[in-house]
C-alpha positions in Angstrom: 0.0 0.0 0.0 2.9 2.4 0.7 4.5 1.5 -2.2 1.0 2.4 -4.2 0.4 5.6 -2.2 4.5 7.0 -3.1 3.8 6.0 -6.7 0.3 8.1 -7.0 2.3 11.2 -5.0 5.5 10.8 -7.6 3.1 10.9 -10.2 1.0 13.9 -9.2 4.1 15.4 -8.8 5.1 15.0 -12.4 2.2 16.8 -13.4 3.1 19.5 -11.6 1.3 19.5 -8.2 2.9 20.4 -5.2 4.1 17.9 -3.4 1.7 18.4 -0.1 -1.3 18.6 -2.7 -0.2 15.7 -4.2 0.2 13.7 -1.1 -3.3 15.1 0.0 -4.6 14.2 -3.4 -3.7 10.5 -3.4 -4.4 10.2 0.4 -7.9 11.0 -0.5 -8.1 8.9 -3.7 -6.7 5.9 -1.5 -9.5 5.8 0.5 -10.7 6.2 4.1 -9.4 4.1 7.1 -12.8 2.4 7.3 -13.1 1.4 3.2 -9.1 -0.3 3.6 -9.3 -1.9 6.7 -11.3 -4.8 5.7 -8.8 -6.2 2.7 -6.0 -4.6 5.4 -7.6 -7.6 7.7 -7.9 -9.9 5.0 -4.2 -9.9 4.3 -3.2 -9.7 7.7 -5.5 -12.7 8.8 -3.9 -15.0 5.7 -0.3 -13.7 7.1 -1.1 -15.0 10.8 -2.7 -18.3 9.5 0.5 -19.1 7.7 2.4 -18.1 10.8 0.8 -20.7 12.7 0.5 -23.6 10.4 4.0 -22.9 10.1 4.5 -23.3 14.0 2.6 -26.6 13.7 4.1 -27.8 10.8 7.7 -26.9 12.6 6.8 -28.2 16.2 4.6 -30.7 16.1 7.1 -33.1 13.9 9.8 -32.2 16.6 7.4 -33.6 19.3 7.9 -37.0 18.1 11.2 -36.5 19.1 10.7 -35.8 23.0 8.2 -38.9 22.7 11.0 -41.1 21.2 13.5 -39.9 24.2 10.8 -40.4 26.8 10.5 -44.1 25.8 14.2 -43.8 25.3 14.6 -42.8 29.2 12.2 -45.4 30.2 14.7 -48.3 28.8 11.7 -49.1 25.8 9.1 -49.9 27.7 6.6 -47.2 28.9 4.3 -47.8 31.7 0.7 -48.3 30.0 0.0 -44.9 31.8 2.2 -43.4 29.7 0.8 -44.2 26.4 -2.5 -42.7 27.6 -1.0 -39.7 27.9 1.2 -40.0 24.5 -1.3 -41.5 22.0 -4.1 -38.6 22.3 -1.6 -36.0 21.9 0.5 -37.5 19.1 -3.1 -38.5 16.9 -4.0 -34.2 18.0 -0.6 -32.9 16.4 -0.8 -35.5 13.7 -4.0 -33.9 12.5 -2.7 -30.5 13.0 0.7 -31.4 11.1 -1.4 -32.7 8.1 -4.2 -29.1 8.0 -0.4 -26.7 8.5 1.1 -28.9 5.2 -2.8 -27.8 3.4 -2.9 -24.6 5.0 0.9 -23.6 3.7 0.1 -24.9 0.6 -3.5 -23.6 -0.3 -2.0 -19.8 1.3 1.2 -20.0 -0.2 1.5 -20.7 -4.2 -1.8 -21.9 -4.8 -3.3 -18.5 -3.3 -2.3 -17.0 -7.1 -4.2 -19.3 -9.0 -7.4 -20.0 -6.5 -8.9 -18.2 -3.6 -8.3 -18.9 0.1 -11.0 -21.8 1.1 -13.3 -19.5 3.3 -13.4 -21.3 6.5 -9.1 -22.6 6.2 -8.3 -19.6 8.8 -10.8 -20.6 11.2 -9.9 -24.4 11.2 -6.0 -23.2 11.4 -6.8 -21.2 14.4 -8.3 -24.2 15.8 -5.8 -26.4 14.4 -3.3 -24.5 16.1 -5.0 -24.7 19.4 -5.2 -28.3 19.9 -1.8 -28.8 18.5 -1.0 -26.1 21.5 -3.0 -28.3 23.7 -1.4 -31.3 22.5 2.3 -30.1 23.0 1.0 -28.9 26.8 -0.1 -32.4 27.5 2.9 -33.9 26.5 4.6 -31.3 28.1 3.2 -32.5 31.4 3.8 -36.2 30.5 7.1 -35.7 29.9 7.7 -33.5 33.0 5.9 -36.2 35.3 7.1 -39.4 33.6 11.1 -37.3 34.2 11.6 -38.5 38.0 10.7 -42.6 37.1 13.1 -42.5 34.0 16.3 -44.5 34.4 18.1 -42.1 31.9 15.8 -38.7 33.8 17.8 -35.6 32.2 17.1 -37.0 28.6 13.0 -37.0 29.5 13.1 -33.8 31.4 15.2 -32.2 28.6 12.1 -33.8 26.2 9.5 -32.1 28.6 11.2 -28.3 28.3 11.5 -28.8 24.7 7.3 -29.5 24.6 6.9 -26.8 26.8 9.2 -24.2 24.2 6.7 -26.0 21.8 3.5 -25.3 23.4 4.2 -21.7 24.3 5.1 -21.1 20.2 2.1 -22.8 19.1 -0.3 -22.0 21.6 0.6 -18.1 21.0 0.7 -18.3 17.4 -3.1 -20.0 17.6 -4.2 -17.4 19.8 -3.1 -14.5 17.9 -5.1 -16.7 15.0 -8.1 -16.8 16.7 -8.2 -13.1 17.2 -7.6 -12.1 14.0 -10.1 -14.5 12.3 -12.8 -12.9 14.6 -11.4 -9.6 13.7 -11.4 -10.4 9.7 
């Protein structure tokens, strides 16, 4: 838009209009605040949505790794306990993992050649936030599972790395979520 607004001043200013006028002029041919906010939003929505299926798309594939050094710590062999608290998160961030790769790729090139799927920013947002939940949860499994690992630093190493995780994700989602209400 800035780039749009200099190149209507320059241009005034080639035909010979002062260069306040001319920055008056094409201020007021621009438009008001209230006719460029919505497309403003629009943009900014798409921009935030990519932002977090990017977080999920980074973080949730890296979660499998603190999952494979909590069974790691626990010599192979989780406590069935455990896998409750693994499974549900892993199928969560799966999910999520698989809507970021559609989300990146429906926002990024394909957005030239066909429009933004109407509801993709709300099911991102969403997306985002059980992925968040997801990398909470294992978060707190890791953390709690820590003390009863033979190999305990490796685990609780695993359960601050979730918790980096969940706080980029679960940020990202809810910055999402606000500007899909705003849009």
């Amino acid at each position: 838009m800035r780039d749009g607004l200099a190149d209507t001043v320059a241009a005034y200013v080639d035909q010979g209009l002062p260069h306040d006028h001319a920055v008056r002029r094409a201020v007021r041919e621009f438009g008001t605040v209230e006719e460029l906010v919505p497309s403003c939003q629009r943009e900014l929505t798409v921009a935030q949505v990519r932002h977090t299926a990017r977080s999920v798309a980074l973080t949730a594939p890296l979660l499998v790794v603190c999952w494979y050094l909590l069974i790691v710590g626990h010599g192979g062999r989780l406590p069935s306990l455990a896998w409750w608290l693994v499974l549900p998160p892993a199928g969560v961030a799966a999910g999520a993992t698989l809507l970021a790769a559609a989300t990146l790729t429906t926002t990024g090139a394909l957005a030239r050649r066909l429009p933004t799927p109407h509801r993709l920013p709300t099911a991102t947002a969403w997306a985002g936030t059980a992925a968040g939940a997801a990398t909470g949860l294992s978060a707190l499994a890791l953390a709690v599972s820590s003390p009863l690992a033979a190999n305990w630093p490796l685990v609780a190493l695993a359960g601050v790395l979730a918790a980096v995780f969940h706080t980029v994700v679960a940020a990202s989602a809810r910055v999402c979520r606000r500007c899909v209400r705003a849009g």
